[in-house]
C-alpha positions as CSV (number, residue, x, y, z in Angstrom):
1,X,66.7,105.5,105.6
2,X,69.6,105.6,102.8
3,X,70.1,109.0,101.7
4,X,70.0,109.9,98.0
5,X,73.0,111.1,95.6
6,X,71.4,114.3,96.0
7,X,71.2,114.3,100.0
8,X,74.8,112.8,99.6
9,X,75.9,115.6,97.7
10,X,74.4,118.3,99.7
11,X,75.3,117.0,103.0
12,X,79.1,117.0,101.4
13,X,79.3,120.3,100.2
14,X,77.5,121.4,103.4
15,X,81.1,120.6,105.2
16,X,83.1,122.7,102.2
17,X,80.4,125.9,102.5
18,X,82.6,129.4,102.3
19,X,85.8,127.4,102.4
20,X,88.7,127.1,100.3
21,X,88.7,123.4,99.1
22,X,92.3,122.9,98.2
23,X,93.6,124.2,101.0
24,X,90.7,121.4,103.5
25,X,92.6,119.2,101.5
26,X,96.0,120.4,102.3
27,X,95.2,120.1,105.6
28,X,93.1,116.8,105.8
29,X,96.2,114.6,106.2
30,X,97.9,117.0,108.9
31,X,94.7,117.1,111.2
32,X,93.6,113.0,110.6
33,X,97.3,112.1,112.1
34,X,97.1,114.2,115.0
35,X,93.6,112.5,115.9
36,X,95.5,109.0,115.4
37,X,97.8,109.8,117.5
38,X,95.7,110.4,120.7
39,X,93.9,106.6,120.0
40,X,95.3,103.3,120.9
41,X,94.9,100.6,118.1
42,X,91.6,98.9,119.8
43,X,90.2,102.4,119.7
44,X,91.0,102.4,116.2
45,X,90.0,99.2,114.8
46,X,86.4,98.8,117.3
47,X,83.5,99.4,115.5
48,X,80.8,101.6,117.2
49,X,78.0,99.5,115.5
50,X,77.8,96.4,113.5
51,X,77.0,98.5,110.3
52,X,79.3,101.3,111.3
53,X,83.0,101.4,109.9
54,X,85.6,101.5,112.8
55,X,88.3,104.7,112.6
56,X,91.0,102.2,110.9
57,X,88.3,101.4,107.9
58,X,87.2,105.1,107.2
59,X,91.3,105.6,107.1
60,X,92.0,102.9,104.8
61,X,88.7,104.1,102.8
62,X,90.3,107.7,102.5
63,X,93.3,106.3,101.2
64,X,91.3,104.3,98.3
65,X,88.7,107.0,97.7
66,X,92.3,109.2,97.0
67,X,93.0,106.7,94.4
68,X,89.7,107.2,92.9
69,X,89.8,111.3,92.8
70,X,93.0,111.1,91.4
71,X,91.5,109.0,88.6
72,X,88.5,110.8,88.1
73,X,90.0,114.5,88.0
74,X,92.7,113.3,85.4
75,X,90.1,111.8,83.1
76,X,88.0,114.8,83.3
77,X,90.8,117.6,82.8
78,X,91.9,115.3,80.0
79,X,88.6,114.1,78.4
80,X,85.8,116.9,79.0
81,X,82.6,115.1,79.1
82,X,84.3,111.4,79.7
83,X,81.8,109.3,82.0
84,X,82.7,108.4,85.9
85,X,81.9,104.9,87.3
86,X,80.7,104.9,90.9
87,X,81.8,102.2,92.7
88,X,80.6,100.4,96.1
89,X,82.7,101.9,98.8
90,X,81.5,98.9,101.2
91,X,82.8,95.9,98.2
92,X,86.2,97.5,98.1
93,X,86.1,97.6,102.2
94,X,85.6,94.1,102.4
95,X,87.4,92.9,99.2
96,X,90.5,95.0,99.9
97,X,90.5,94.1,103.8
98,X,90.3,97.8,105.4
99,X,89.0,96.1,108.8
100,X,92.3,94.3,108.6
101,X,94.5,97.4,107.7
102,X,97.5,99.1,109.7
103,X,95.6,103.1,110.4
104,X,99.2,104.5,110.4
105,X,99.7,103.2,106.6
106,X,96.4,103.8,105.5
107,X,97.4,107.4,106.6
108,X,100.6,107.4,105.2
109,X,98.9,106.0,102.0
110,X,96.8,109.0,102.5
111,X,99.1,111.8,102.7
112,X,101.2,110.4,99.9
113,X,98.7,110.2,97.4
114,X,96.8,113.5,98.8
115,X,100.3,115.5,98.1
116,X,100.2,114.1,94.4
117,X,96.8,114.7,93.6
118,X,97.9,118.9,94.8
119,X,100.4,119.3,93.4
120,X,98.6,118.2,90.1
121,X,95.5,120.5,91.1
122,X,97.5,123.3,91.7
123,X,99.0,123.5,88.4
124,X,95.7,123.3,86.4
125,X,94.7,127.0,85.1
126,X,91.9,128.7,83.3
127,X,88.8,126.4,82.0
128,X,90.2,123.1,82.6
129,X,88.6,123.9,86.8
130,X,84.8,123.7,83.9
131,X,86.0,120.6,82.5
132,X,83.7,117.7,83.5
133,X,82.8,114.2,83.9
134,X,79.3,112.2,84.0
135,X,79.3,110.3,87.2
136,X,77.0,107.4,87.1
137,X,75.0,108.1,90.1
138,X,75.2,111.8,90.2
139,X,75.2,113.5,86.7
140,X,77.5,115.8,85.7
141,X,80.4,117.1,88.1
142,X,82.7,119.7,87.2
143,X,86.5,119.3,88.2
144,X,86.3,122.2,90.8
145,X,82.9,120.5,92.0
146,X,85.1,117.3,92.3
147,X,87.5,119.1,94.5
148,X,85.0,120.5,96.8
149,X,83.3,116.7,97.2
150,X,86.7,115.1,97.9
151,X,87.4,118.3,100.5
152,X,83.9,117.9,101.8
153,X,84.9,114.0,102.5
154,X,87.8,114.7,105.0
């Protein structure tokens, strides 16, 4: 059974609970390589079940989904209110290849845009964290609420 946006959401911010999301987020890229580094690349790129993503997939999906928070928190700090497309996570795996994706770039992809997407957080003050967007799927979704999904996600 498929959960809903609301299970979804719950389950997310289940992982974030009493923690600080920016600095899950500093950390995500830090603690993802040092499970790499521990797998050989069959390891990585073997799928535990047909429907399942292998390790090198859910890599190469974090790298994307970074793309897509980067995206989605500018529009919102800059456009209160502005409306978020959902997209299908499984499309973009097989359109953009992620079964056929190096893990160590993906990772490096990653970290890169992970730092960016920080440093751009960090420097955001006062209500701007209220500012929000209307996500397709899930309603309304606050920057800071943002945050703690994408922290909740790694």
């Amino acid at each position: 059974m498929q959960e809903t946006a609301q299970e979804y959401t719950e389950r997310i911010l289940s992982y974030v609970a009493g923690k600080d999301p920016l600095k899950l987020q500093e950390q995500a890229p830090k603690r993802l390589a040092a499970l790499l580094r521990v797998a050989d690349r069959r390891c990585l790129t073997q799928r535990p079940a047909a429907s399942k993503w292998s390790v090198a997939e859910i890599v190469a999906h974090l790298a994307d989904a970074e793309i897509v928070h980067a995206w989605r928190w500018r529009q919102a700090l800059s456009t209160n209110g502005v409306a978020i497309q959902a997209y299908d996570q499984d499309a973009w795996a097989n359109a953009f290849g992620y079964a056929k994706r190096d893990p160590k770039e993906s990772l490096s992809l990653f970290a890169t845009l992970r730092a960016t997407n920080l440093d751009l957080l960090k420097s955001v003050h006062g209500s701007s964290w209220q500012n929000y967007g209307i996500h397709s799927a899930r309603g309304q979704e606050s920057v800071i609420h943002m945050i703690k999904m994408a922290a909740g996600m790694t």
